[in-house]
C-alpha positions in Angstrom: 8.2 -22.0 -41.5 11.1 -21.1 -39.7 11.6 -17.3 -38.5 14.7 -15.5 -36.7 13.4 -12.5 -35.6 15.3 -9.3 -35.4 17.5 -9.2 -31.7 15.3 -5.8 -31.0 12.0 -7.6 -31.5 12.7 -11.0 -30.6 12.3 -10.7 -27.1 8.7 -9.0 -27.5 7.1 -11.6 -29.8 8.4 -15.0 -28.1 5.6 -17.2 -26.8 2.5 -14.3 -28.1 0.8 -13.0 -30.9 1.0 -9.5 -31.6 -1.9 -7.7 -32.4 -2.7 -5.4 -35.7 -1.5 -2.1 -36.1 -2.0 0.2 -38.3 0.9 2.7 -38.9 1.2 5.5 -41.2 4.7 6.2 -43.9 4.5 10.1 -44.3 6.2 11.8 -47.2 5.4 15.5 -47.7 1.6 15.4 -47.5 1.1 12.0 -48.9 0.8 8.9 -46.7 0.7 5.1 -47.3 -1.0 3.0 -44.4 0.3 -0.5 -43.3 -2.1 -2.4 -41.7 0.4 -5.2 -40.2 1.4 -7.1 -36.6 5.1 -7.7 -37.8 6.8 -4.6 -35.5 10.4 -5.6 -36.7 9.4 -5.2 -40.6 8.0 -1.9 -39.5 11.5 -0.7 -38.1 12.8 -2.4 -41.3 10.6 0.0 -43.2 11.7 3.0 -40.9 15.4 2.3 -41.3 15.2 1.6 -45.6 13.2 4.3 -46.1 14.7 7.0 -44.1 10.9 7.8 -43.1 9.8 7.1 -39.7 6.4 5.1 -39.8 3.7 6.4 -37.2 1.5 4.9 -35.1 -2.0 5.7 -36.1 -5.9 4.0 -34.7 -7.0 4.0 -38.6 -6.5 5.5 -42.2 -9.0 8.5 -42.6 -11.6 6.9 -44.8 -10.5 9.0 -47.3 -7.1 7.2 -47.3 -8.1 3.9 -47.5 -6.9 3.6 -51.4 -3.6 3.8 -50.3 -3.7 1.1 -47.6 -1.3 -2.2 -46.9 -2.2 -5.6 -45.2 0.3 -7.8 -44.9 -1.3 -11.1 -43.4 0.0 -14.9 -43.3 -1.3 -17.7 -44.9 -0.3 -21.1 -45.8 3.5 -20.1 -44.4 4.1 -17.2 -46.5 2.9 -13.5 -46.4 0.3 -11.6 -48.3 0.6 -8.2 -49.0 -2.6 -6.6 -50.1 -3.0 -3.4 -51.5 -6.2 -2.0 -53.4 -5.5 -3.1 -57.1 -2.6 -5.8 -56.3 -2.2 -9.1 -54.1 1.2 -10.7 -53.7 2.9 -13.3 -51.9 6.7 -13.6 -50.2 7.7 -16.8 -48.7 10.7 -15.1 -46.8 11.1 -12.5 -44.7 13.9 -10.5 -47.4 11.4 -11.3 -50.3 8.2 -9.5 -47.8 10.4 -6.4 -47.0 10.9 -5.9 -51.0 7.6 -6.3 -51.7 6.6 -3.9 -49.2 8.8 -1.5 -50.3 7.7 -1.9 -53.9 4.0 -1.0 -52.4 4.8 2.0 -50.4 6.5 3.6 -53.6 4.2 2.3 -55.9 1.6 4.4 -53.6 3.7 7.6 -53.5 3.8 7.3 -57.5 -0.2 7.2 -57.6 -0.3 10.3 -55.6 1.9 12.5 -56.7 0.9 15.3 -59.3 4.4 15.8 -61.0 7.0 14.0 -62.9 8.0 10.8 -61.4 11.3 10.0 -63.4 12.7 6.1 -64.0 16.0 7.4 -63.4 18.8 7.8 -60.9 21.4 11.1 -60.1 24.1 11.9 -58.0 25.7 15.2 -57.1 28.9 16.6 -58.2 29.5 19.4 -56.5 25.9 21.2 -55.9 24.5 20.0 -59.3 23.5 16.8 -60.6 24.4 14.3 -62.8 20.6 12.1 -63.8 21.0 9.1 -65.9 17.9 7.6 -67.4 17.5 4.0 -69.2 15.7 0.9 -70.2 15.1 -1.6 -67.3 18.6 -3.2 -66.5 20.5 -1.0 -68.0 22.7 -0.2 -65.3 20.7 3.0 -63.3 21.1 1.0 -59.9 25.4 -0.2 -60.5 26.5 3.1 -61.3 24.5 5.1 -58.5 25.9 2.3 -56.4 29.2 3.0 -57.7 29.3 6.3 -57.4 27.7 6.5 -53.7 30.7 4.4 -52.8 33.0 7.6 -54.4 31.3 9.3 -51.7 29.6 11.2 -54.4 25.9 12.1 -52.6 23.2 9.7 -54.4 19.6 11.4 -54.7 18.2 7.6 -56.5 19.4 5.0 -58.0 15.9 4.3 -60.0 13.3 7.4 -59.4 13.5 10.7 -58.9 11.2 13.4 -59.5 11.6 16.4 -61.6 10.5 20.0 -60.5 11.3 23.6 -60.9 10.0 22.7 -64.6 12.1 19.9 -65.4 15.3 21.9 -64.2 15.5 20.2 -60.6 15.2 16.4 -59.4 14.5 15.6 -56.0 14.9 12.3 -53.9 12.0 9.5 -53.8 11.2 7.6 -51.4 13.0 4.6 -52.5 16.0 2.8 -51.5 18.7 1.4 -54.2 17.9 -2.5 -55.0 20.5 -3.3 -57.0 20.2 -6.6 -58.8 23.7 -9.2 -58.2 25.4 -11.6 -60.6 25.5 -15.1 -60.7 25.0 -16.8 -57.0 24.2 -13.6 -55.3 27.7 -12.7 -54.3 28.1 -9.0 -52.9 30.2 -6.1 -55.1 33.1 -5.2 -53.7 33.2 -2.5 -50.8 29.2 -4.1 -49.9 30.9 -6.5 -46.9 31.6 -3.2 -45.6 28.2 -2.1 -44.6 26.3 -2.5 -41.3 24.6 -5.8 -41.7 21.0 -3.9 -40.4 21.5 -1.2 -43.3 21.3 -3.9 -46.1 19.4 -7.3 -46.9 20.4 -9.7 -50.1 16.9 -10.2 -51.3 16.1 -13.8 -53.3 13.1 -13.5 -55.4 13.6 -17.0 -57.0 14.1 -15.3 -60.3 16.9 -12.7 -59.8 18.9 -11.7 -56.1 18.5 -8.0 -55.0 20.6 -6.2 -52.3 18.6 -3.3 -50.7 20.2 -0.6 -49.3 19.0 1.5 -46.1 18.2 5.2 -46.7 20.0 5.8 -43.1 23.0 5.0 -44.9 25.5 8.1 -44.7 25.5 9.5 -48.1 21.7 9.7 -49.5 20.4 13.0 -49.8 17.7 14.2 -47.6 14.3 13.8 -49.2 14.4 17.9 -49.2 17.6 18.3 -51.1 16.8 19.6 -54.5 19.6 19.8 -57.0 19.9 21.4 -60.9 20.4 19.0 -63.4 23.6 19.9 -64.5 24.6 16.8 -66.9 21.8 14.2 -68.4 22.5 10.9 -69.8 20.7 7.6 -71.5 22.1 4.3 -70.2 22.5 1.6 -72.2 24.5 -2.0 -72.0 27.3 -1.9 -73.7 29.0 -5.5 -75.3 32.7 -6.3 -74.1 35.3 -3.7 -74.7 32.5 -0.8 -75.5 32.1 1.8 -72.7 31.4 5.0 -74.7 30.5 8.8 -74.0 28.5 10.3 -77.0 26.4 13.5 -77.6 23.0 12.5 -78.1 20.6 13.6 -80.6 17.6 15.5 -78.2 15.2 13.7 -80.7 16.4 10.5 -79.9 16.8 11.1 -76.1 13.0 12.8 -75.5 11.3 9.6 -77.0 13.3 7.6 -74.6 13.0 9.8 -71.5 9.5 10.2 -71.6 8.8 6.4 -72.5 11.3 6.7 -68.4 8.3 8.7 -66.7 6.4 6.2 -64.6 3.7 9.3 -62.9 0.1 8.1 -64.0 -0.9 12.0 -64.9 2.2 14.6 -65.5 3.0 17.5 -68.0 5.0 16.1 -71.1 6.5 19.4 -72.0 8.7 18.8 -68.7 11.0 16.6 -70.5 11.0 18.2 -73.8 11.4 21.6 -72.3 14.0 19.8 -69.9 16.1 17.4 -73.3 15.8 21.3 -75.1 17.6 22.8 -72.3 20.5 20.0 -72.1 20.9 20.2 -75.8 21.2 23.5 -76.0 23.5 23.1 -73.1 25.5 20.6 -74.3 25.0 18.4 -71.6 22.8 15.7 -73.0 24.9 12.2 -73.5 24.5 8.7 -74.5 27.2 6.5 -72.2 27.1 3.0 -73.3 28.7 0.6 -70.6 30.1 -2.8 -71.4 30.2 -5.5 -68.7 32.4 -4.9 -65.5 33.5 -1.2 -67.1 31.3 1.2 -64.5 34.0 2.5 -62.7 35.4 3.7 -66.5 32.0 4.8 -67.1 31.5 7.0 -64.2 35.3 8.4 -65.0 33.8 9.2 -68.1 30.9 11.2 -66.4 33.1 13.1 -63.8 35.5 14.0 -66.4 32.8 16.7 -68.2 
């Protein structure tokens, strides 16, 4: 297989083999270990997470559960964690995966609310918007970073201060392009080391670096001032609607991807928007986000 290596790195690995490291992803006080010898995906890693990886001898023994091994075999990489294997046959496809395994880590660990759902600020509050799998979470927290609006997720955040607050994760927008993988408009824009146009055979992804100007630090924690359920929309229907809280707390907690966390977070948090009346349903039809996210800023 054929490799270009990173201008940073290249000159390092020509002609050797690097040896394994191990190196550890701190966030808060949980850790994920990457046992690896590819240094330029661990910059990679650095940069798209906002989280500089350290250089550690070993996991603690008691850590070992949350450890990564990326390896090569038969041309394409493995990445290993303790309940998963899977392979990438590019170097795009291996930094997604590894990204997928570092958050997927950070979920296991984590005692609260883990929340499939994005936010942005407006002003000091936030606006979260929660959905179904391609519903359109990662093109409007796209679209609204590129308003300059500050983006705390595109995809997860977590809930705290009883549901009233969301917080950053560690995870960087992957937002899923149409047709032959052509970027949105404004995308050719950014640094070509701050993004990579991921093929995973089955769909395209462009990720998006955390060191990007405009994500919120991971310590940022922001009131929920306006929630809303995403849905796809057919041609012609981009809609704002009050949403019944009945309606929206099935679906929001059907969105909270923590393994152990306190339900009566999202019902205390849907009771407070409803009584608020800040709880929404905006329905987006194709190519309408900018009208959607018009719709939002205009409460």
């Amino acid at each position: 297989m054929t490799r270009t290596w990173p201008e940073d790195v290249a000159p390092k690995l020509r002609g050797r083999i690097m040896p394994v490291k191990t190196y550890r992803i701190a966030w808060h006080s949980y850790g994920a270990h990457l046992r690896i010898r590819d240094a330029g995906l661990i910059a990679q890693l650095g940069r798209f997470l906002g989280i500089e990886p350290e250089l550690e001898g070993a996991p603690p023994a008691a850590e070992t559960d949350n450890l990564i091994t990326v390896t090569e075999a038969d041309g394409e990489f493995v990445i290993t964690t303790r309940d998963w294997q899977s392979r990438a046959a590019s170097r795009e496809q291996l930094l997604f995966t590894t990204l997928e395994a570092v958050g997927q880590i950070f979920i296991h660990d984590y005692p609260g609310a883990v929340f499939h759902a994005g936010a942005f600020l407006r002003g000091n509050a936030a606006i979260a918007f929660f959905g179904a799998p391609q519903s359109g979470k990662s093109t409007l927290g796209f679209a609204a970073w590129q308003r300059d609006l500050a983006l705390l997720g595109d995809d997860r955040i977590m809930l705290s201060d009883g549901g009233r607050c969301v917080r950053p994760f560690p995870k960087c927008v992957k937002l899923r392009l149409a047709g032959g993988g052509a970027l949105p408009p404004g995308a050719e824009q950014i640094p070509i080391d701050m993004m990579v146009k991921a093929d995973l055979g089955y769909e395209i992804h462009l990720i998006l670096a955390r060191a990007l100007p405009g994500f919120c630090a991971y310590g940022t924690e922001a009131e929920i001032d306006v929630l809303v359920e995403l849905r796809r929309g057919a041609e012609g229907e981009t809609t704002l609607a009050l949403l019944a809280p009945e309606a929206a707390r099935d679906a929001a907690l059907h969105n909270v991807v923590s393994p152990e966390f306190d339900p009566m977070e999202i019902i205390r948090l849907i009771k407070r928007q409803a009584e608020k009346g800040k709880l929404y349903r905006l329905t987006v039809g194709p190519g309408a986000t900018g009208r959607a996210l018009d719709l939002l800023l205009a409460l």
